[in-house]
OpenMM code with the backbone's topology and positions (N, CA, C; nanometers):
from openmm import Vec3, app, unit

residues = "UNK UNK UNK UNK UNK UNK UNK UNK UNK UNK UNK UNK UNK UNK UNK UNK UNK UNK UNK UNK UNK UNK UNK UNK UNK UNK UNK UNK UNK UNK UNK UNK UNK UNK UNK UNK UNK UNK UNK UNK UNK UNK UNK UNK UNK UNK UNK UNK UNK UNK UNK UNK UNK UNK UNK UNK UNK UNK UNK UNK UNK UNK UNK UNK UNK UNK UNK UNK UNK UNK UNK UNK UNK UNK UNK UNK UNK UNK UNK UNK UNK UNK UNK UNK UNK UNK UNK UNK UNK UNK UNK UNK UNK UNK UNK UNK UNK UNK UNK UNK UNK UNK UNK UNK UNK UNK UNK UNK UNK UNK UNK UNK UNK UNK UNK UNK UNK UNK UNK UNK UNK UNK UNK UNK UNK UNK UNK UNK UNK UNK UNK UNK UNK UNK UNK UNK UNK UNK UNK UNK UNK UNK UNK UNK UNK UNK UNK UNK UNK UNK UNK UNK UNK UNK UNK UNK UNK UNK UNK UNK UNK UNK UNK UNK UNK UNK UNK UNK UNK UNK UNK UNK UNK UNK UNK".split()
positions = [
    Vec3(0.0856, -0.1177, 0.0000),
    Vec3(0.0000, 0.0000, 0.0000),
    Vec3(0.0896, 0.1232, 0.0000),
    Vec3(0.0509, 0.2211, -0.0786),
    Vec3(0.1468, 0.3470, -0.0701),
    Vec3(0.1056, 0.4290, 0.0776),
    Vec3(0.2142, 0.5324, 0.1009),
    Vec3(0.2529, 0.5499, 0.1866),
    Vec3(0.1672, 0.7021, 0.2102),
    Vec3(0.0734, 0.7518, 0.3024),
    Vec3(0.0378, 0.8672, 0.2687),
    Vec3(0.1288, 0.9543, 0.2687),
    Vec3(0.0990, 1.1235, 0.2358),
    Vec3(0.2118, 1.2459, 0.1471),
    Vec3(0.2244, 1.2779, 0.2698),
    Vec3(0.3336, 1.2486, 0.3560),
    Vec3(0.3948, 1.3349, 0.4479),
    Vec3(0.5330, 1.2471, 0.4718),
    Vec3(0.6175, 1.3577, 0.4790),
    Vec3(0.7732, 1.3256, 0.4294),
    Vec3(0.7940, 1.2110, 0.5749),
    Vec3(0.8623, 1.1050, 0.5310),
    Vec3(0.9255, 0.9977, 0.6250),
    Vec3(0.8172, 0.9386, 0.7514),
    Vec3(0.6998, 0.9773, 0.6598),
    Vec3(0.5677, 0.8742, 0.7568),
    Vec3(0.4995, 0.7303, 0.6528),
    Vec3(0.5587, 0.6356, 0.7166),
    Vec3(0.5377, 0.4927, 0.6255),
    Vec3(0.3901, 0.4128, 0.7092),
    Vec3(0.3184, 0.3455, 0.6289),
    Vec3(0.2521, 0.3013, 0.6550),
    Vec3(0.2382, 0.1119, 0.6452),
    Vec3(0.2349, 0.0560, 0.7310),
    Vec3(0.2449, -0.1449, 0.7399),
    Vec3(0.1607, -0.1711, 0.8107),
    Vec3(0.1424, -0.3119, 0.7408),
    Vec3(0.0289, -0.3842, 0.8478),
    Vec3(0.1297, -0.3774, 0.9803),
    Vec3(0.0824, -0.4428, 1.0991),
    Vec3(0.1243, -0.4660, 1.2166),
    Vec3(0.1258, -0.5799, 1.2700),
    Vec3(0.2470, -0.6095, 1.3580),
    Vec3(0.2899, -0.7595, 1.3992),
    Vec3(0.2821, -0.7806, 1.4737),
    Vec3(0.2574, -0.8884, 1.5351),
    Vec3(0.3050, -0.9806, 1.6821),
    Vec3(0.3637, -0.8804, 1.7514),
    Vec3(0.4794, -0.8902, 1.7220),
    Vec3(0.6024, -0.7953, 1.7569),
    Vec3(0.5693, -0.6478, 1.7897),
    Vec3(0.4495, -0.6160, 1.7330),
    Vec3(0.3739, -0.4746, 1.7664),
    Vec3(0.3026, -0.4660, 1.8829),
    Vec3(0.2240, -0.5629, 1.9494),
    Vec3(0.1271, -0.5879, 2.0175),
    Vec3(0.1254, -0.4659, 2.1384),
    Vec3(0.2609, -0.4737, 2.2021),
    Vec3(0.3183, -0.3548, 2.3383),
    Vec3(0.2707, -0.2252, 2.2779),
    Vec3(0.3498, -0.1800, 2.1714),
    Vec3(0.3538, -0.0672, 2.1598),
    Vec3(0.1824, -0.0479, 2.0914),
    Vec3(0.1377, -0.0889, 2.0435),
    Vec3(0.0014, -0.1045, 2.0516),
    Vec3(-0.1068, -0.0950, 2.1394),
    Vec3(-0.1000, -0.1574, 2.2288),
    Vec3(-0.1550, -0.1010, 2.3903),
    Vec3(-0.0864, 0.0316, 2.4667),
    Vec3(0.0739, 0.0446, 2.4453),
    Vec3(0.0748, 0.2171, 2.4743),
    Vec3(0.0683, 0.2995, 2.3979),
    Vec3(0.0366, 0.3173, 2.2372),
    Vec3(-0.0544, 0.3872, 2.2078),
    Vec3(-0.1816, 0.4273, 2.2415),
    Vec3(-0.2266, 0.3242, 2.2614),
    Vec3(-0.4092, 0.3300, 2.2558),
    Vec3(-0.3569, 0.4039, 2.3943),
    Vec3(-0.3270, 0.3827, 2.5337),
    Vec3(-0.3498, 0.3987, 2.6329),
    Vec3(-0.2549, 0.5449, 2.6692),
    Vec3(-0.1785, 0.5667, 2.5739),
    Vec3(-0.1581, 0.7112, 2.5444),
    Vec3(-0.2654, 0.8333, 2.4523),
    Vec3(-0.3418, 0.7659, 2.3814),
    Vec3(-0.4556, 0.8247, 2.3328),
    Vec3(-0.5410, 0.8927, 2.4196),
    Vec3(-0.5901, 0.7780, 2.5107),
    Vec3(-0.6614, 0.7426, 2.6168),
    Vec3(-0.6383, 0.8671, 2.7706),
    Vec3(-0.5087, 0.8338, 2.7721),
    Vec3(-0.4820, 0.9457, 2.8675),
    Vec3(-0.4647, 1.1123, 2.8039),
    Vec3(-0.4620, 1.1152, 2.7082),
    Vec3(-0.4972, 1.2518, 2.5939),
    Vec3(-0.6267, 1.2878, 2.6311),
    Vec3(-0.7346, 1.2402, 2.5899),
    Vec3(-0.8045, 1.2151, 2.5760),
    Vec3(-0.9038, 1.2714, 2.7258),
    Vec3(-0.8724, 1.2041, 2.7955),
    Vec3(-0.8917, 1.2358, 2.9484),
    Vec3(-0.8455, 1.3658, 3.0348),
    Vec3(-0.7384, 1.4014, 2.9986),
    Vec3(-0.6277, 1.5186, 2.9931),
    Vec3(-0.7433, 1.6096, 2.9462),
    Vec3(-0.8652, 1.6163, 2.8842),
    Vec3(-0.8553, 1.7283, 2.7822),
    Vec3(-1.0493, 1.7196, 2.7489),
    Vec3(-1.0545, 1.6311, 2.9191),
    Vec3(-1.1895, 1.6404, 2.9409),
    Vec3(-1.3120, 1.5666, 2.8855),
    Vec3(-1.2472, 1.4465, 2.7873),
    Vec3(-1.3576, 1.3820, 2.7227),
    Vec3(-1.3658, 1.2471, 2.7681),
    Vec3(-1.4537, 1.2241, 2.8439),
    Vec3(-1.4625, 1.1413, 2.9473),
    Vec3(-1.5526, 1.0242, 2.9023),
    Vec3(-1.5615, 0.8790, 2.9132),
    Vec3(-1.6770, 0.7629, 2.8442),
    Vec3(-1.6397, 0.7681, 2.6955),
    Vec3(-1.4871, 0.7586, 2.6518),
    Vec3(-1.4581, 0.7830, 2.4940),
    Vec3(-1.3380, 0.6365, 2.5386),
    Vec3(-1.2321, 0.6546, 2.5517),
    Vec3(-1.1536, 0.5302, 2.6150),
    Vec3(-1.0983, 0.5083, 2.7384),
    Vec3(-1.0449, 0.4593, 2.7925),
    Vec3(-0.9489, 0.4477, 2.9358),
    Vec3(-0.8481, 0.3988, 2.8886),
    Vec3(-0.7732, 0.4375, 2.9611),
    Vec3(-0.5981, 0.3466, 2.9594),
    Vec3(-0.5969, 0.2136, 3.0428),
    Vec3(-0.5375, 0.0943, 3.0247),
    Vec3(-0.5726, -0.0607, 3.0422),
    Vec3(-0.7078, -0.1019, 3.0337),
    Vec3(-0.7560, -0.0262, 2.9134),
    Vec3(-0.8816, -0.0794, 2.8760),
    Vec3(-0.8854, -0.2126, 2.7679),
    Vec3(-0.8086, -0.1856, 2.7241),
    Vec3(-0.7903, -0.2719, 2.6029),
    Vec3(-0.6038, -0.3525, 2.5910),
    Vec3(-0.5952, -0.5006, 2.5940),
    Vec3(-0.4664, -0.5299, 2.6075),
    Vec3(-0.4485, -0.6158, 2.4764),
    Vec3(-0.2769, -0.6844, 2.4782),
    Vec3(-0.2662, -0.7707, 2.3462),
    Vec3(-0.3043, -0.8657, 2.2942),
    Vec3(-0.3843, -0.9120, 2.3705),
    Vec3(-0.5110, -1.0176, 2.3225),
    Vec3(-0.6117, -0.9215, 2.2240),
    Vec3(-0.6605, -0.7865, 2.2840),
    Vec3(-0.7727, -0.7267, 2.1689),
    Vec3(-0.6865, -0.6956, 2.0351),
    Vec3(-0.5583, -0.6840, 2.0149),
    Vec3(-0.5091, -0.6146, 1.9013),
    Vec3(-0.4646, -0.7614, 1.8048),
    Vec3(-0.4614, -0.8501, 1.9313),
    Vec3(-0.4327, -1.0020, 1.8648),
    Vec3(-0.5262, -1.0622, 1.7660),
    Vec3(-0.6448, -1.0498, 1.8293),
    Vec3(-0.7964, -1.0789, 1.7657),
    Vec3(-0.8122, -0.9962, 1.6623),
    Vec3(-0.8226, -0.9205, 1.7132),
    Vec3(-0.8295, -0.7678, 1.5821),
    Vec3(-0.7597, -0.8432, 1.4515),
    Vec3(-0.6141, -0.8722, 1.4670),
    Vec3(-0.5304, -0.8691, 1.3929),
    Vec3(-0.5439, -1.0381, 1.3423),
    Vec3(-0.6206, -1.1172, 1.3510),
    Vec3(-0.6661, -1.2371, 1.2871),
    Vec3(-0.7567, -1.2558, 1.2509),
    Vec3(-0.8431, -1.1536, 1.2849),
    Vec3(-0.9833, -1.1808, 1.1746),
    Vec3(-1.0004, -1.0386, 1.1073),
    Vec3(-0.9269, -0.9102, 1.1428),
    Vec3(-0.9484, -0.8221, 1.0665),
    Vec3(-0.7758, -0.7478, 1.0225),
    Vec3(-0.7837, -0.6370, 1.0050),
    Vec3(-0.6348, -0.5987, 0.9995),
    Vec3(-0.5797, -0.4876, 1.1359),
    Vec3(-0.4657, -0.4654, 1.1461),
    Vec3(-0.4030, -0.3373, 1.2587),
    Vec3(-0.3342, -0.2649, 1.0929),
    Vec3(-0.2886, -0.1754, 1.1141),
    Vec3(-0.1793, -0.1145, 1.0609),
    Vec3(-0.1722, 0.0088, 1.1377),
    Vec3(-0.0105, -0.0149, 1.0735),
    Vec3(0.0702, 0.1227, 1.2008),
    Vec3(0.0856, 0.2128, 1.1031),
    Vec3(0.1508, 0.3780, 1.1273),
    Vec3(0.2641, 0.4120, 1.0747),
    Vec3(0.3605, 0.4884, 1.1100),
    Vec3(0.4581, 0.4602, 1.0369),
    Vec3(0.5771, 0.4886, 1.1078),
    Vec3(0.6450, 0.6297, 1.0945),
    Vec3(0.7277, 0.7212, 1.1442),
    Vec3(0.7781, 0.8232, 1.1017),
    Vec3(0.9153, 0.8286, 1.1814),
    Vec3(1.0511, 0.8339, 1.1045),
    Vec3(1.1376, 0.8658, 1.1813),
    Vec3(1.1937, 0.7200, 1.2944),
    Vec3(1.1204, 0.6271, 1.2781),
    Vec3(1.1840, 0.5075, 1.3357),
    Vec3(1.0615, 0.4840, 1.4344),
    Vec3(0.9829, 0.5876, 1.4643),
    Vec3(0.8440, 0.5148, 1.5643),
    Vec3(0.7522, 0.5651, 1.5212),
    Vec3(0.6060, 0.4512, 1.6115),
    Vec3(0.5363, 0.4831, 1.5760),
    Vec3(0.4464, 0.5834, 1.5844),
    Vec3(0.3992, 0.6481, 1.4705),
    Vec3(0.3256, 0.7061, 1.4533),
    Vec3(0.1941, 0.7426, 1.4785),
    Vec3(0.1462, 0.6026, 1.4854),
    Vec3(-0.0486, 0.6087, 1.4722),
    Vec3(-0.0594, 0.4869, 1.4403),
    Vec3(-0.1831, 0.4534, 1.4328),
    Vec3(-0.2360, 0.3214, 1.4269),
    Vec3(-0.3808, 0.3200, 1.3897),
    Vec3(-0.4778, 0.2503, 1.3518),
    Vec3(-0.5818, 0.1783, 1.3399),
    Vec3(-0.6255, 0.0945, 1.2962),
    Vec3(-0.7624, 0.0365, 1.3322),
    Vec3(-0.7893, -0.1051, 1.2951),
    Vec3(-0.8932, -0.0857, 1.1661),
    Vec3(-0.8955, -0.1862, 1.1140),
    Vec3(-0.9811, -0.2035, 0.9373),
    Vec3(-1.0654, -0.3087, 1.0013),
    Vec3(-1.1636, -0.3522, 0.9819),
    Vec3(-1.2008, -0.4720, 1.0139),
    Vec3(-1.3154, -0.5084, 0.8901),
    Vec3(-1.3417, -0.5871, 0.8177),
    Vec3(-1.4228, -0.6306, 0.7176),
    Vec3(-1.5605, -0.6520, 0.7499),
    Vec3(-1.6008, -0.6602, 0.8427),
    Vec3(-1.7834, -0.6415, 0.9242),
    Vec3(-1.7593, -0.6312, 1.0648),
    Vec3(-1.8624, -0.5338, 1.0829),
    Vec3(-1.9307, -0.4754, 1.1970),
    Vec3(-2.0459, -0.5321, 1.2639),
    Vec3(-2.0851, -0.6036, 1.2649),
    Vec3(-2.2406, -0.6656, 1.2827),
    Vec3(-2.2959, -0.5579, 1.4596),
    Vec3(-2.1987, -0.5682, 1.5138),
    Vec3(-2.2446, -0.5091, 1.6572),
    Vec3(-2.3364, -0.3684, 1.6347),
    Vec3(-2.2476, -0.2832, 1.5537),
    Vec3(-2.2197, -0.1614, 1.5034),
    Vec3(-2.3497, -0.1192, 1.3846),
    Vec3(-2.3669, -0.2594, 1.3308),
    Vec3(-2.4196, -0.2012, 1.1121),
    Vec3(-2.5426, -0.2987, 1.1177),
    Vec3(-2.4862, -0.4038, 1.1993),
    Vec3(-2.5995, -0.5118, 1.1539),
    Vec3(-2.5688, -0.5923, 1.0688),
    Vec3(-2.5994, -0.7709, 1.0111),
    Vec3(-2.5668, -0.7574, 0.8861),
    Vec3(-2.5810, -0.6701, 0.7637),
    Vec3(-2.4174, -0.7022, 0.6749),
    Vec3(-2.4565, -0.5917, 0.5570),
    Vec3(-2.3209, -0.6674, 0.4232),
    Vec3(-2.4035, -0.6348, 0.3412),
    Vec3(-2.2968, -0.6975, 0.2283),
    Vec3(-2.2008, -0.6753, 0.2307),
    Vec3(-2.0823, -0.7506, 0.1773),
    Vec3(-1.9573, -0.7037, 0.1472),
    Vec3(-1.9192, -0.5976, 0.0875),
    Vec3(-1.9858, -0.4512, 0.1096),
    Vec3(-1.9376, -0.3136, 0.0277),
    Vec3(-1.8483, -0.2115, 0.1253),
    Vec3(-1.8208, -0.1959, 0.2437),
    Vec3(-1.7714, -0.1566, 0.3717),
    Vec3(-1.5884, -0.2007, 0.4090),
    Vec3(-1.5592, -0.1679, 0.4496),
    Vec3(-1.4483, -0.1388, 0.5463),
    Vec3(-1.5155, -0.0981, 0.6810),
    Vec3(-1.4452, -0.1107, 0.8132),
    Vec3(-1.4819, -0.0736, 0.8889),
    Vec3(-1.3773, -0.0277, 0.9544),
    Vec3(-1.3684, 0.1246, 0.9881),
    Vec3(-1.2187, 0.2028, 1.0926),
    Vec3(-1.2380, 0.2106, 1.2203),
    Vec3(-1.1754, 0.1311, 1.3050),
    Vec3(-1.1791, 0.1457, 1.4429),
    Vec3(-1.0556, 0.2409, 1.4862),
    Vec3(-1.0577, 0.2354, 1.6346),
    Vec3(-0.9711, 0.2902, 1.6910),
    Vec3(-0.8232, 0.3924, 1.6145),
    Vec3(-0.8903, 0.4732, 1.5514),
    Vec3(-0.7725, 0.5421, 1.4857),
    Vec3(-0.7319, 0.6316, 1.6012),
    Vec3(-0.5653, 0.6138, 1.5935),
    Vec3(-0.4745, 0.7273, 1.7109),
    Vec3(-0.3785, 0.7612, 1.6511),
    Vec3(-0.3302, 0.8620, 1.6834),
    Vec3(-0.1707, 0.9291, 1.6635),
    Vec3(-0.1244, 0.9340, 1.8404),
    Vec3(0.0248, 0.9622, 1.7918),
    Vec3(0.1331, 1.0025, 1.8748),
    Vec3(0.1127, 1.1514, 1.9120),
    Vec3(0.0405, 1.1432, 1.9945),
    Vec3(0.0661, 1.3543, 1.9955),
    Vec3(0.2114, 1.3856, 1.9901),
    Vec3(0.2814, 1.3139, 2.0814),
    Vec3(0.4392, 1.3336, 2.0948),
    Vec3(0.4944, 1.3547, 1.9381),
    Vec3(0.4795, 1.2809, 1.8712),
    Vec3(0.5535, 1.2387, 1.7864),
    Vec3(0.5059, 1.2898, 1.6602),
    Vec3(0.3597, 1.3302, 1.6141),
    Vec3(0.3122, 1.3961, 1.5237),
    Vec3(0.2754, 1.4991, 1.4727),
    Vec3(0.2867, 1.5698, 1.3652),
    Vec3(0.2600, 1.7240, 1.3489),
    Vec3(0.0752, 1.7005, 1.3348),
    Vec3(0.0229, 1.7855, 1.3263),
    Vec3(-0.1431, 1.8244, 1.3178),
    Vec3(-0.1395, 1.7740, 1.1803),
    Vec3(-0.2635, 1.7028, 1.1425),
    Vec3(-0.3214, 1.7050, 1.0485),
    Vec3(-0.2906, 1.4883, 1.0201),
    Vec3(-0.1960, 1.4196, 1.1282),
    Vec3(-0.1447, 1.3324, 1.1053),
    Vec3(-0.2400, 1.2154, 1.1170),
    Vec3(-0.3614, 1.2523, 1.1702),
    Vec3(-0.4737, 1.1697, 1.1681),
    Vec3(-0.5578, 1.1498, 1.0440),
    Vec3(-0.5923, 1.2112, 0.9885),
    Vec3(-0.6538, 1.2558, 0.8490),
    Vec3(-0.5304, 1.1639, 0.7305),
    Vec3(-0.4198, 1.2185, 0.7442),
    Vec3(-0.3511, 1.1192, 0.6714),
    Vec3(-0.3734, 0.9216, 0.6706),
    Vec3(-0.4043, 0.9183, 0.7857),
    Vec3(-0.3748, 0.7755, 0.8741),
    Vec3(-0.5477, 0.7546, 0.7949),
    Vec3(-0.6538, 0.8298, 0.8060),
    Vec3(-0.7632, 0.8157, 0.7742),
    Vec3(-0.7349, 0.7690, 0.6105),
    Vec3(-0.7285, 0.8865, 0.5364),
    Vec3(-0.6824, 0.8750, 0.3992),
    Vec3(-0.6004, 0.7172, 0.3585),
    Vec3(-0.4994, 0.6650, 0.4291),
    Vec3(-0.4588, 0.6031, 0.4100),
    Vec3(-0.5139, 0.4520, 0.4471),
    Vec3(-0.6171, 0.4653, 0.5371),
    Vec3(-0.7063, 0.3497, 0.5449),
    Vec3(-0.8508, 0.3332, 0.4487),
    Vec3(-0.8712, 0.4743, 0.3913),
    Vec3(-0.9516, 0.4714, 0.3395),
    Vec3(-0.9117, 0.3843, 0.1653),
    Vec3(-0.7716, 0.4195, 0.1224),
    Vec3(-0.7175, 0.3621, 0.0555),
    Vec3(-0.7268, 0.2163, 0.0043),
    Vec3(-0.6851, 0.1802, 0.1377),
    Vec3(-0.6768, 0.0150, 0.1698),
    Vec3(-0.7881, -0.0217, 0.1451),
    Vec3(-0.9344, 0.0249, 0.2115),
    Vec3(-1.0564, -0.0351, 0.1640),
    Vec3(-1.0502, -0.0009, 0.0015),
    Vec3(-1.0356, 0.0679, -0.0466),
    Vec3(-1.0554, 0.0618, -0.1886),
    Vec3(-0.9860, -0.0004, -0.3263),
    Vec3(-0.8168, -0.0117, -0.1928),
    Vec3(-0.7891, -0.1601, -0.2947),
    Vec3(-0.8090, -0.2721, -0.2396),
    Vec3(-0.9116, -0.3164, -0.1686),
    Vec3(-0.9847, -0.4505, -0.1179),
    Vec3(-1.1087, -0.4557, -0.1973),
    Vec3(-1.1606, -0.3417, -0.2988),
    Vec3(-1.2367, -0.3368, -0.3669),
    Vec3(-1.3656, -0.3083, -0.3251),
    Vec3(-1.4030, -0.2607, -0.2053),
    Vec3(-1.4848, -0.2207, -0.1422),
    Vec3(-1.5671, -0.0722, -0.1691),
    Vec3(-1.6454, -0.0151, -0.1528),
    Vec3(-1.7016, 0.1417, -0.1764),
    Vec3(-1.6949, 0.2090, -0.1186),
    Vec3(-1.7291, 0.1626, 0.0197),
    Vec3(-1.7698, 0.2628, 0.1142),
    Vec3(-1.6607, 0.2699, 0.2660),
    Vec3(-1.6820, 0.3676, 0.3366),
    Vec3(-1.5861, 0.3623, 0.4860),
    Vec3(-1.6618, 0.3618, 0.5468),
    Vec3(-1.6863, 0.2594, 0.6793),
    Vec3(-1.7934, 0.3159, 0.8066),
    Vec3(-1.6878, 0.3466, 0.9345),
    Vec3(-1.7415, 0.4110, 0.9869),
    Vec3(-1.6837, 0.4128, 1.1675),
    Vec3(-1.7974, 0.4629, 1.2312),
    Vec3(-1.8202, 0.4481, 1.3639),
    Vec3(-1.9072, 0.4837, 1.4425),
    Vec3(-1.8266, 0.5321, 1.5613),
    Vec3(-1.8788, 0.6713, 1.5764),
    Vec3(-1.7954, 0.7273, 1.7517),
    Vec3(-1.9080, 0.7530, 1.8243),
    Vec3(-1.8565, 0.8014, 1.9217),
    Vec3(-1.9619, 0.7492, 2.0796),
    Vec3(-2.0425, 0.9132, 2.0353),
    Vec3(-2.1378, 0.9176, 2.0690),
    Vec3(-2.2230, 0.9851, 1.9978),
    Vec3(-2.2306, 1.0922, 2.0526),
    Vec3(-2.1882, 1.1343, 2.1894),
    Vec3(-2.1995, 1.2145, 2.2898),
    Vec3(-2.0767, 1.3191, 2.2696),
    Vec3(-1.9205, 1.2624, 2.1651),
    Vec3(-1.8274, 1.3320, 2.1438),
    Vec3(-1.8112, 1.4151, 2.0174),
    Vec3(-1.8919, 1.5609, 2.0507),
    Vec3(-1.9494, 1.6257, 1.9162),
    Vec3(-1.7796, 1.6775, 1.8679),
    Vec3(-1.7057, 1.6803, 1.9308),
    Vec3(-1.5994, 1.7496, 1.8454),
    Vec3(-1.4863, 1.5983, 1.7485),
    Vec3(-1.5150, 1.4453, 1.7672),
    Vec3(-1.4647, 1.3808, 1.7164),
    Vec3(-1.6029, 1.3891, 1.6030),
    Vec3(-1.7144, 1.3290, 1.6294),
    Vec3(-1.8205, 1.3564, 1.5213),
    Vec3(-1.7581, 1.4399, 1.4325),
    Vec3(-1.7933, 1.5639, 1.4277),
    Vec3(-1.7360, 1.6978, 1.3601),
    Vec3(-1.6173, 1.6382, 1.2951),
    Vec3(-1.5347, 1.6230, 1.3623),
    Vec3(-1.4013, 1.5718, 1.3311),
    Vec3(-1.3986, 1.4815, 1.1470),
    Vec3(-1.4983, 1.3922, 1.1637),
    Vec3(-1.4973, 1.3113, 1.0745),
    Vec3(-1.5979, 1.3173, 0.9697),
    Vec3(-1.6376, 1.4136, 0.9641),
    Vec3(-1.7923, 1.5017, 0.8991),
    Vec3(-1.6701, 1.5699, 0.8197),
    Vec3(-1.6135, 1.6615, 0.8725),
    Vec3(-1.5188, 1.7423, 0.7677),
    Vec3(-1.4013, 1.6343, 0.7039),
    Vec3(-1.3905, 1.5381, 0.7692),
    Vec3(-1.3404, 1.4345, 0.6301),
    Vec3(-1.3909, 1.3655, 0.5969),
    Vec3(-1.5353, 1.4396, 0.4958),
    Vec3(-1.6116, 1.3804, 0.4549),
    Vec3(-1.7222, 1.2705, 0.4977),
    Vec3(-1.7007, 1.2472, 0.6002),
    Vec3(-1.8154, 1.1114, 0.6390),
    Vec3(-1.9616, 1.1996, 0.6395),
    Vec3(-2.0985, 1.1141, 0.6124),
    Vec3(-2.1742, 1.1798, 0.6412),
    Vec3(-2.2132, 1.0853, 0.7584),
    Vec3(-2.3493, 1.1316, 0.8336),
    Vec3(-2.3997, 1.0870, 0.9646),
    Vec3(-2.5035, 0.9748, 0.8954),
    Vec3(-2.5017, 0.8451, 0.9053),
    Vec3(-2.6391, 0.7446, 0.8141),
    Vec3(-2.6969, 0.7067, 0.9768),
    Vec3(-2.6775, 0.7148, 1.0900),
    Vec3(-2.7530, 0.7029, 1.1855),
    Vec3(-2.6682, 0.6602, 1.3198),
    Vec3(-2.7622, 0.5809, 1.3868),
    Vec3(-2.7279, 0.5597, 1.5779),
    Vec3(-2.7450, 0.4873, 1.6268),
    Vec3(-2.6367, 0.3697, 1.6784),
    Vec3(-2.6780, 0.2870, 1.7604),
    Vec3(-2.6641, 0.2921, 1.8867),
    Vec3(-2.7880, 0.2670, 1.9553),
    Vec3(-2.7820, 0.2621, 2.0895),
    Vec3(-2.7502, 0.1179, 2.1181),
    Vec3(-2.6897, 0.1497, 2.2451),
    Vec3(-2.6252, 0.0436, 2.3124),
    Vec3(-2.5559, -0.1015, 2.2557),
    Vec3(-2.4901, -0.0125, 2.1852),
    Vec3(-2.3337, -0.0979, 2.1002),
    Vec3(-2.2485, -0.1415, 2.2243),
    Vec3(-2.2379, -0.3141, 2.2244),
    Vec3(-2.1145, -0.3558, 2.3779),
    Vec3(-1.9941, -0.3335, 2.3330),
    Vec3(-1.9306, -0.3084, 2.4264),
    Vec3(-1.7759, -0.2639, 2.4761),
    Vec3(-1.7061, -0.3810, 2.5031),
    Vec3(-1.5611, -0.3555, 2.4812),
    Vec3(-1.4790, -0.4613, 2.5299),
    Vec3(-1.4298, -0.4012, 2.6744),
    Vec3(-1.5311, -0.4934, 2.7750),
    Vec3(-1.4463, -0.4502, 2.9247),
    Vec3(-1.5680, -0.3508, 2.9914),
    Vec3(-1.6605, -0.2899, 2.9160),
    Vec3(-1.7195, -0.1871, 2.9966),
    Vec3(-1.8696, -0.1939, 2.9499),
    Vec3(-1.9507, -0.0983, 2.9934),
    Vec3(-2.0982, -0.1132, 2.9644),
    Vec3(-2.1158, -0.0455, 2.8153),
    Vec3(-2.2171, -0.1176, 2.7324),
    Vec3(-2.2231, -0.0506, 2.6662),
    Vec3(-2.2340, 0.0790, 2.5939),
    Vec3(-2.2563, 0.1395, 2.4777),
    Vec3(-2.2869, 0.2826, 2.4929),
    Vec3(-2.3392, 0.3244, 2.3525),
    Vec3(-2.4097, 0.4765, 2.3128),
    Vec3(-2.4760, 0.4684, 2.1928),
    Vec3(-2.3885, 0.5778, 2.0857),
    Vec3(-2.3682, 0.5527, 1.9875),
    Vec3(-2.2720, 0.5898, 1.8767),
    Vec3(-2.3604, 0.6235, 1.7776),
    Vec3(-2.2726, 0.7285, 1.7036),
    Vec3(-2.3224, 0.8020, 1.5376),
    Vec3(-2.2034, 0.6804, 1.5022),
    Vec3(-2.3284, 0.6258, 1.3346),
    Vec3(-2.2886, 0.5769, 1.2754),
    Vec3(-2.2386, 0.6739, 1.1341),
    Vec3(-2.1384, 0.6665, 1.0673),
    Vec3(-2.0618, 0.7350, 0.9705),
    Vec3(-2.0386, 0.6686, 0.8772),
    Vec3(-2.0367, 0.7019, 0.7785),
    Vec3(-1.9789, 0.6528, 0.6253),
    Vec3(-1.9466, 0.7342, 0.5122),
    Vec3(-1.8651, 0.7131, 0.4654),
    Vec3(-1.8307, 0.7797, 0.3439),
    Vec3(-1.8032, 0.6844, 0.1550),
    Vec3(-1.8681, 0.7555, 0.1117),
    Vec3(-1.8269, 0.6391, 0.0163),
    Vec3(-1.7070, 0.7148, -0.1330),
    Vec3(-1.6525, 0.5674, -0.1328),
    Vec3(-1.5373, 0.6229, -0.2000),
    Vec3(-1.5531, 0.5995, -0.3540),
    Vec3(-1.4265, 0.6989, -0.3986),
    Vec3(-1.4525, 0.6758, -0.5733),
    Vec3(-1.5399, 0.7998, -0.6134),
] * unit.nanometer
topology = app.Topology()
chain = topology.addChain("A")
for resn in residues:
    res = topology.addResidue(resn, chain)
    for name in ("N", "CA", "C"):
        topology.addAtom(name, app.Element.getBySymbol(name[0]), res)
């Protein structure tokens, strides 16, 4: 997969060998995140290398890299059923997208987006879904101006580890 346009930021699936730095991302997200007042979005040791393990055998991880670390991360996953319901094979699905605040200039999420949006489209797919917790109007927003529109809401989508909760569903379709 090519690499999105920002000088010495590479993009790979993710390994075994990733799993650590994978959980202190997320759980550096997480404490961002919290830092900055948005509270019922993730926790830190919410999620360990068993979820990125699973993730990463029935759907995909990819990292990317800049400068020798990582960069960012998110998950692709090929159905949602929790999330969409059944639905034909036309979808990608983007989970957990993060950056490095440390480590990234602004705008390094949108790339990481772009570049997953990619991947679904050489899997031959149309469309992008993600769903965020519905209550976080500035990630919503967030993903409205890259293009997603709002197709609806699920209430009480389960969590790994915690109670459930209700999410805007998003999609964008590509091409």
């Amino acid at each position: 997969m090519s690499s999105p346009a920002i000088p010495g930021l590479s993009v790979r699936p993710a390994a075994a060998s990733d799993l650590a730095a994978l959980v202190r991302l997320r759980d550096d997200a997480a404490r961002w995140m919290l830092a900055r007042g948005v509270t019922g979005q993730w926790r830190p040791g919410e999620l360990d290398e068993d979820h990125f393990r699973r993730v990463m055998a029935h759907g995909e991880v990819w990292l990317a890299e800049a400068d020798g670390r990582i960069a960012g991360a998110w998950e692709l996953w090929w159905e949602d059923e929790d999330a969409w319901g059944p639905q034909p094979p036309v979808a990608g699905y983007v989970h957990r997208l993060m950056v490095d605040r440390t480590a990234t200039a602004p705008g390094t999420g949108r790339l990481l987006l772009d570049a997953a949006e990619r991947r679904v489209a050489e899997a031959g797919r149309t469309r992008v879904r993600l769903d965020c917790l519905a209550g976080n109007a500035q990630l919503n927003a967030y993903y409205v101006g890259a293009g997603y529109r709002v197709v609806g809401r699920k209430e009480g989508k389960p969590q790994p580890g915690g109670a459930p909760k209700s999410f805007t569903l998003l999609e964008k379709r590509l091409g």
